[in-house]
N, C-alpha and C positions, 0 to 999 in steps of 0.2 A: 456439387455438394448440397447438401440437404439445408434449406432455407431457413430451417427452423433455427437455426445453429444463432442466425440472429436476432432471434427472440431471446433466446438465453443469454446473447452478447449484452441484451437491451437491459432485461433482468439485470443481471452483472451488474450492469454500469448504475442501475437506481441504486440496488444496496451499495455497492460501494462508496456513490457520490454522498452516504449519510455522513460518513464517517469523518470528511475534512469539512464538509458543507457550513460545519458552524465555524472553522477559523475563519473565517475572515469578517464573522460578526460580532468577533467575543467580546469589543467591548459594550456593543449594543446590550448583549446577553447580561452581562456586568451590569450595569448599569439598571437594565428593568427589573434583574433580581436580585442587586442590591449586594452585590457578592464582588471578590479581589478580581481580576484579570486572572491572576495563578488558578484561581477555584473553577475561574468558568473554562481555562485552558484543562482542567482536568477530566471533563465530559470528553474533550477528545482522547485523553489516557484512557479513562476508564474504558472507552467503547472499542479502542483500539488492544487494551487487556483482553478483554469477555473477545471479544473477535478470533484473536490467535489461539485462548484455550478451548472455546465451548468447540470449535468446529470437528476435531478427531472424538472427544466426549460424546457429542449429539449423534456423531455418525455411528459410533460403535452402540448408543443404546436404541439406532433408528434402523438395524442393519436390514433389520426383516420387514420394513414396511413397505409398500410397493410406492416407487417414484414416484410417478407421480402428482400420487394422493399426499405425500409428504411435503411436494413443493408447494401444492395450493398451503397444507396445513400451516409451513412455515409463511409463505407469503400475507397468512391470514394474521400469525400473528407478530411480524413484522408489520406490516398494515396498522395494528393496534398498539405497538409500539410508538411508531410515529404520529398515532391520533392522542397519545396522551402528552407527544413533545408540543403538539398546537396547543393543548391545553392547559401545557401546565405553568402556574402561576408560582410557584417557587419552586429554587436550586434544587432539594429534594425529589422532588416528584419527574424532575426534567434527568436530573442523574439516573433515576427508576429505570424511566421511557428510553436512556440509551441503554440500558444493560440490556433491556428486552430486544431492541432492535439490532444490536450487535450479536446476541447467541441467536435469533433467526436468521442473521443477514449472512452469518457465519457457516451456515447448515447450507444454506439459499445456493452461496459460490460453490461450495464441494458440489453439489446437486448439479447446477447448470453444467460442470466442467464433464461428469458422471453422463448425464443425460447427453450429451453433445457428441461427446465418446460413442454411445449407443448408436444414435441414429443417422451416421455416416458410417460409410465402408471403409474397410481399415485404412485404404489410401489417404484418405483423407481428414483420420484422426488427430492427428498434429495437427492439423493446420484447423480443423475445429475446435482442437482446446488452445492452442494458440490467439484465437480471437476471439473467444471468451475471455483468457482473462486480458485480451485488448480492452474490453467493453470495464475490467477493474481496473488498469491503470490510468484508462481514461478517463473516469468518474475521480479517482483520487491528484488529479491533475485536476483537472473543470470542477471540481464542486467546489473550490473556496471561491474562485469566481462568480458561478452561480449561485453561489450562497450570499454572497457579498453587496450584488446586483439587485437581488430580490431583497435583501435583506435593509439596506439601504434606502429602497424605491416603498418597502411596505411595513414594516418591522420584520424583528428576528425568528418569527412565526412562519411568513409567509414561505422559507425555504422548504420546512416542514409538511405544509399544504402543498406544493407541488407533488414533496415525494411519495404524500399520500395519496394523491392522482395518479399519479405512473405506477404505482405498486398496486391501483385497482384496474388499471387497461393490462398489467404484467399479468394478472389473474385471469384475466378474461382471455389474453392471446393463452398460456397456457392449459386452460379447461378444454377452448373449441382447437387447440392446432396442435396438443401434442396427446399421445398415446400410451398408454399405459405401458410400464416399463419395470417388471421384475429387479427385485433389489438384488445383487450380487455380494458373496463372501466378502466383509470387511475385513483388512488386514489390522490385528492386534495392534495398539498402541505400543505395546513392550517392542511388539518387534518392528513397527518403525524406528524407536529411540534407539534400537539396537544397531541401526544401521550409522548412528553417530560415533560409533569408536572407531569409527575409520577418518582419521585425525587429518586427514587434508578435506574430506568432505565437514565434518564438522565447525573447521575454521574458514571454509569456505561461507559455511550459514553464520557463522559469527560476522565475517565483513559484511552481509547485508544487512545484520542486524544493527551495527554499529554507521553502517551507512546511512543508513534511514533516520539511525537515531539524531546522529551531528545535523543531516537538513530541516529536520521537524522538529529540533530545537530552536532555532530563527524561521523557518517556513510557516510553525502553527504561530506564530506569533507575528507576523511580517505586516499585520494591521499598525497594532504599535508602534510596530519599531518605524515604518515610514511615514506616520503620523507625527511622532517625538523628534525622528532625524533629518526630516523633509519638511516636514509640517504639511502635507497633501492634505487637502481632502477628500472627500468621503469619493468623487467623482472621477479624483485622478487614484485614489488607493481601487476603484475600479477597471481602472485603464490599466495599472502597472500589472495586477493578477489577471485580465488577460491577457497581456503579453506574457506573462510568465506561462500562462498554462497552454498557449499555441507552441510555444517555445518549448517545453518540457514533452508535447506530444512529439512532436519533432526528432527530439531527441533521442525519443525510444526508436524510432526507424532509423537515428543516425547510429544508436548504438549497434544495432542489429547486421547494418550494413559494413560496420567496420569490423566487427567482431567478425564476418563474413572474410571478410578480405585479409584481415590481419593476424585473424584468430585470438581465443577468447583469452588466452594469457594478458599478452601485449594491451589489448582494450582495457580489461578490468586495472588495469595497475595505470594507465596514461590517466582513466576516467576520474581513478581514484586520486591521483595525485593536482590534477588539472582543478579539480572541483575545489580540494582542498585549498588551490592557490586563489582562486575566486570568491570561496565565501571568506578568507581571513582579511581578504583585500574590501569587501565591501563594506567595514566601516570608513574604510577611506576615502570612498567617492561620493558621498552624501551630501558635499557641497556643493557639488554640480550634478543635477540628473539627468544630464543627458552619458553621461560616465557612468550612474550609478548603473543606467536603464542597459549599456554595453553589458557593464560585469553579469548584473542579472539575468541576461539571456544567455550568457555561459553558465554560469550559477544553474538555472533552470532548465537548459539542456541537456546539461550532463549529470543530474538529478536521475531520469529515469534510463540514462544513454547507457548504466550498467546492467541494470535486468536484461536484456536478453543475453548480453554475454557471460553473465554469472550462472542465469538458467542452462545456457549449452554447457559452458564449466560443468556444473553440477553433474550434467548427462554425460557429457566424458569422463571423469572422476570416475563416476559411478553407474556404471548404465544398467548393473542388473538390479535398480533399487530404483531407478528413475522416476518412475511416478511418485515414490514416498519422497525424495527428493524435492520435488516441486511443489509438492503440500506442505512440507516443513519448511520449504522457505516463503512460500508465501506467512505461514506462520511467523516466520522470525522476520518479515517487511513489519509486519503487525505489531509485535513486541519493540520491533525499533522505534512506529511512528508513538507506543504507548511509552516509552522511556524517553526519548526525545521530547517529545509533548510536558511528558513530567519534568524534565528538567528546566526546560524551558520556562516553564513557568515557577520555580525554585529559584533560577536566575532573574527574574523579574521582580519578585516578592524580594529578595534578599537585596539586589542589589539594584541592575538597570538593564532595560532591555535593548540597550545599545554593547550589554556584553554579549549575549546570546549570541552571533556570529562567531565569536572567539571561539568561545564555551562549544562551538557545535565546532567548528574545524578540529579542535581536539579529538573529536571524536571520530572524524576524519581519519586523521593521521594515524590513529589507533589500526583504524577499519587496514588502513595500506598495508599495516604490518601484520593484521592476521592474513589478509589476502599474499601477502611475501611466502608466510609460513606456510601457506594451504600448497602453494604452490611447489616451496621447498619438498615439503612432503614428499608432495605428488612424485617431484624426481627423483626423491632418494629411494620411495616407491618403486620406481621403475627400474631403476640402477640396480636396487638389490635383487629384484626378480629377475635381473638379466644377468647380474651373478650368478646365483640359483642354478639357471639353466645352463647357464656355460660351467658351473662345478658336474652337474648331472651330464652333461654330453662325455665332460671328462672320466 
């Protein structure tokens, strides 16, 4: 397989690690710019909004431009996105600096996933868009860590200046190692969304939506809440977010391999409901952490242990729409981490951020029963076309 494939994994994982990079500094953020916890929680809604819509928008008005030339363009002005997040000195100007770095960052993943496709041979196209967007879920796991670490050791800037360095070597690997690469027919917006009336695939992207939403409701906030419930400092709220984020990478190959073995029904509905039982239980283990640190490595395993089951779902449901498939759901991770985020910090402002766990298995439990219905569907789908057939043989 063509080497290249992990330059764009590399790409991937910078833009993505922006986007959670500031949870885990928010209250620093709060604090230098003088704004609620809820206000500075909304830089991650907002970046996670602009993420999920600009991406099919930028593509359809970018269709004719040649690849390549479009990834330096975006990487340039993502680059200048994050050079205005170093600089800026109020809530305003830093809100700005994510909007911009979320519809480049947004453009960036479709690109890499597009370009990665190109330049392997078909055998080996899955498994180069497959680890791509390894190189996203692993940024969206490690970057509150990362951000956290740095964040902590130099102020809430410093996470910024790293991603400004990795997005000028991501420019450089791209200019000298990849090759010009002709834009191909984008498919219509209308007629991806059209492929959502097919009501088991649709409730399928709703439970990831609603999944993501319930963990990034207590997730984007987990500074807080183990600061208020634990009383950690700054040294051990370092230590917990990396054990969660080794923990949650993990998870995606455990999900992968069980979905493998058991198949992707069975998986998504244990994941769903197992998770649920771990985040409602962890206000309950906060006065011992070494219980709390058990629940949270289930907690954070089974976080990411549904994407690959839900992605092969999607592909069996629907295989002759597959790729729109995978674009639309990574869209709706997006909109869940941007509603999750939102609530989360609605639940903090209004009340305490010791409910946020509750407030997020709600949504949970939600997610189990579109994923019930998606699945209903699917059988009564199948049933009746096997009706169908056996009326027609008749």
């Amino acid at each position: 397989m063509d080497k290249r494939v992990y330059l764009l994994t590399i790409v991937s994982f910078v833009v993505g690690m922006v986007e959670l990079i500031i949870g885990g500094i928010l209250d620093l953020v709060a604090k230098d710019l003088e704004v609620s916890l809820g206000e500075a929680g909304f830089l991650i809604t907002v970046f996670s909004l602009v993420f999920a819509i600009a991406a099919p928008v930028l593509l359809t008005l970018t269709a004719k431009v040649e690849r390549k030339r479009l990834t330096l363009l975006s990487l340039v002005v993502f680059l200048v996105g994050n050079g205005i997040a170093v600089f800026s000195h109020t809530y305003g100007l830093l809100l700005v600096a994510r909007i911009i770095s979320a519809a480049s960052g947004s453009l960036l993943v479709v690109l890499c996933v597009t370009i990665a496709s190109n330049i392997v041979s078909e055998k080996y196209r899955a498994r180069a868009i497959g680890i791509v967007f390894m190189g996203i879920s692993a940024s969206l796991v490690l970057g509150v860590p990362i951000g956290l670490m740095l964040g902590n050791s130099f102020g809430w800037r410093a996470p910024f200046i790293l991603i400004t360095i990795l997005t000028l070597l991501s420019m450089a690997g791209v200019y000298f190692l990849m090759d010009k690469i002709a834009p191909k027919p984008s498919i219509p917006m209308k007629e991806q969304f059209r492929t959502l009336k097919n009501h088991k695939v649709l409730f399928a992207q709703l439970t990831s939506f609603l999944f993501l939403a319930g963990h990034l409701t207590l997730y984007g906030y987990l500074t807080p809440f183990l600061k208020s419930t634990l009383g950690l400092d700054g040294t051990w709220v370092s230590i917990v977010y990396l054990i969660f984020g080794i923990a949650a990478v993990v998870g995606g190959g455990v999900g992968g391999i069980l979905s493998d073995r058991f198949g992707t029904k069975p998986t998504i509905l244990t994941v769903i409901v197992v998770f649920a039982l771990s985040i409602f239980a962890i206000p309950y283990t906060t006065f011992a952490l070494p219980i709390f640190l058990v629940v949270m490595v289930i907690w954070s395993m089974l976080s990411w242990a549904i994407t690959p089951a839900m992605q092969s779902y999607l592909i069996e449901s629907a295989p002759e729409s597959a790729e729109i498939q995978q674009s639309l759901n990574n869209s709706a991770l997006h909109f869940g981490i941007a509603f999750g985020s939102l609530v989360g910090g609605i639940v903090i402002e209004k009340s305490s951020v010791e409910l946020n766990p509750t407030v997020g298995g709600l949504f949970i439990v939600l997610a189990l029963g579109t994923a019930v219905f998606s699945m209903v569907r699917n059988e009564m789908g199948i049933f009746s076309s096997f009706d169908k057939q056996r009326k027609n043989a008749g």
